[in-house]
N, C-alpha and C positions, 0 to 999 in steps of 0.2 A: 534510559528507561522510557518503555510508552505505555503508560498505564490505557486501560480500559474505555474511560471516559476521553480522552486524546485520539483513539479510533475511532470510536463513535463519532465524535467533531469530525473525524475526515470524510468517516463515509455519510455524515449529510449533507458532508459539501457535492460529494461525487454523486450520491441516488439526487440530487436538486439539481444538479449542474451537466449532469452524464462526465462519461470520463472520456476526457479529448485533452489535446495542449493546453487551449484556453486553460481548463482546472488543473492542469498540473502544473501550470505557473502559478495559482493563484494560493496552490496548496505551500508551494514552495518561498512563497513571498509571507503568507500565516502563520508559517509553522518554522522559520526560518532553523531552526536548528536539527529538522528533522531531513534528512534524505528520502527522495522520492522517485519509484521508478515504475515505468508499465511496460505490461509484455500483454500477449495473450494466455489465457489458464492452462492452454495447451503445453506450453512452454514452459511453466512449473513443474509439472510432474505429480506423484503422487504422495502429497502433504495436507495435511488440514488445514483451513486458512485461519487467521486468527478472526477473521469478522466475514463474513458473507452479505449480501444487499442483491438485489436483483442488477444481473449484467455483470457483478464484479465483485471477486476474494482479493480479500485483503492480507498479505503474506507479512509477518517481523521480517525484518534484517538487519545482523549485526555486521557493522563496518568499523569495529576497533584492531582486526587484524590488516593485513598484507589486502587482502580480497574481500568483497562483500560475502555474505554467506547467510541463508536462509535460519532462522534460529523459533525456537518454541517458548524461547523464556524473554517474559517483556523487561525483565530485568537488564538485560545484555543488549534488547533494541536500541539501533539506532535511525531506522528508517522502515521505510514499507515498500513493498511492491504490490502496487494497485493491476492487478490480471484481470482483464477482459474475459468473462466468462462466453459472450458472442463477438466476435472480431467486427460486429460492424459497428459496436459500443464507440470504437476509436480509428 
């Protein structure tokens, strides 16, 4: 589960830090139970994010099956994909 307030922590790590390796090690070293992965927005498709910030959606994803999979319920997250909304973000 990644309640509300666990997103919010991420993305002021990301709007203060921008999103690059550096933060996504630092996010991964924080949150040590959570999965983290970045693409660009382009690369997602068309989904609502769970949190938006300038430069970057914040997507759920549940990794309790076989494959990761994009999910809507924070009950079943187990991770996030941090998407570059401008690819020179990262």
């Amino acid at each position: 589960m990644i309640d509300a307030e666990r997103i919010a922590e991420v993305a002021a790590i990301v709007a203060a830090a921008g999103l690059n390796d550096a933060t996504l090690a630092r996010l991964r070293a924080d949150f040590a139970d959570l999965h983290f992965t970045y693409c660009s927005d382009d690369d997602v498709g068309e989904r609502e994010p769970a949190h938006a910030i300038p430069g970057c959606n914040i997507y759920l994803i549940d990794g309790t099956g076989h494959c990761l999979a994009f999910t809507n319920d924070p009950e079943a997250a187990t991770g996030l994909v941090l998407a570059a909304v401008d690819d020179a973000a990262w």
